[in-house]
N, C-alpha and C positions, 0 to 999 in steps of 0.2 A: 504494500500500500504506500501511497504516496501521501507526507504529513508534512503541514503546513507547522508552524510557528508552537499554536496550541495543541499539536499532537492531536488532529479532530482529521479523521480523515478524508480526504480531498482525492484519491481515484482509489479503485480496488476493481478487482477483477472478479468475476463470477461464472464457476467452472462448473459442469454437466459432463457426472460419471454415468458409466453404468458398464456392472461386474470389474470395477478395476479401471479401466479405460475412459480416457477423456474424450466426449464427443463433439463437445465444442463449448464456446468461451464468449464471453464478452469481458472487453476493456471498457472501465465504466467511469465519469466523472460525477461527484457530488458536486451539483451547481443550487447557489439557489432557488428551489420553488420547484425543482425536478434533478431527477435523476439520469443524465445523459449516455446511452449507450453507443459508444464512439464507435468500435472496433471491436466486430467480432467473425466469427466462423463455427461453423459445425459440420460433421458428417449427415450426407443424405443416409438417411435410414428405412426400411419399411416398416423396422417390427417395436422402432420406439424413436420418439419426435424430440430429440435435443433443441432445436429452435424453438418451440413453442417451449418448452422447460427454461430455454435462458431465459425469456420473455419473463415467465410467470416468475423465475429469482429476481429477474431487475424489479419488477411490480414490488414484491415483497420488503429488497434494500430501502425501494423509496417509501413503502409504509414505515419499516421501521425508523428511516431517519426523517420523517416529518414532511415529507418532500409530496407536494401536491400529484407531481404527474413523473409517468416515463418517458423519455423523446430517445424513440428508437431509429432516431436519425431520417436519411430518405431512403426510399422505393428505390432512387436511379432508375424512372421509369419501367419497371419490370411492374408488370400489373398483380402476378401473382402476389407480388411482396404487399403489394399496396392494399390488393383483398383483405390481403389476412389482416395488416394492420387498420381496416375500417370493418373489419370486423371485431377487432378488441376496441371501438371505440374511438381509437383514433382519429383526430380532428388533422384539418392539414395547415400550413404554415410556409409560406415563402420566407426563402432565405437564397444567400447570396451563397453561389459558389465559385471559390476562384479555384483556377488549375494554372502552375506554371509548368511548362515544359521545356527539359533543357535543350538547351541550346544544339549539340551534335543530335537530340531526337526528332526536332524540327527539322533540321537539315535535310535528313535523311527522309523523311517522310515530304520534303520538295516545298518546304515553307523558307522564310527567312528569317536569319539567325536575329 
């Protein structure tokens, strides 16, 4: 975990076993007012749903630390993602995204440096 000043924790991670084995993870930020799911991944699975389980630990981190909501960041236009998160209720929200790209990957890809 990541501790600020007051030892009050500011990121932790939230891992999804099963028999032993990690199936996937979020990197998570305690922000004011929500609980932010920055960075995560999981194995497809058919015979048990580690995505929907990080889901339900992020929910629970932010009940326990007082935190109104979870911002499981964006869709990146994949509608499946977007389904399931307006199915948990989730509202939507504009927000800026910047992308820099370096300089030899422009090139190559026939942009200007």
């Amino acid at each position: 975990c990541i501790r600020d000043r007051a030892e009050e924790e500011r990121a932790f991670l939230n891992v999804v076993r099963h028999e032993g084995r990690i199936l996937g993870a979020h990197f998570c930020f305690d922000l004011p007012g929500e609980v932010l799911a920055w960075l995560g991944t999981s194995e497809r699975r058919k015979d048990v749903f580690p995505a929907s389980l990080l889901v339900k630990g992020d929910a629970r981190s932010a009940l326990d630390r007082g935190r109104e909501r979870v911002n499981l960041g964006s869709s990146l236009g994949l509608s499946g993602v977007a389904r399931f998160k307006k199915l948990c209720g989730a509202t939507t929200s504009r927000r800026w995204l910047l992308h820099r790209q370096a300089g030899w990957l422009r090139r190559l890809r026939g942009g200007r440096p």
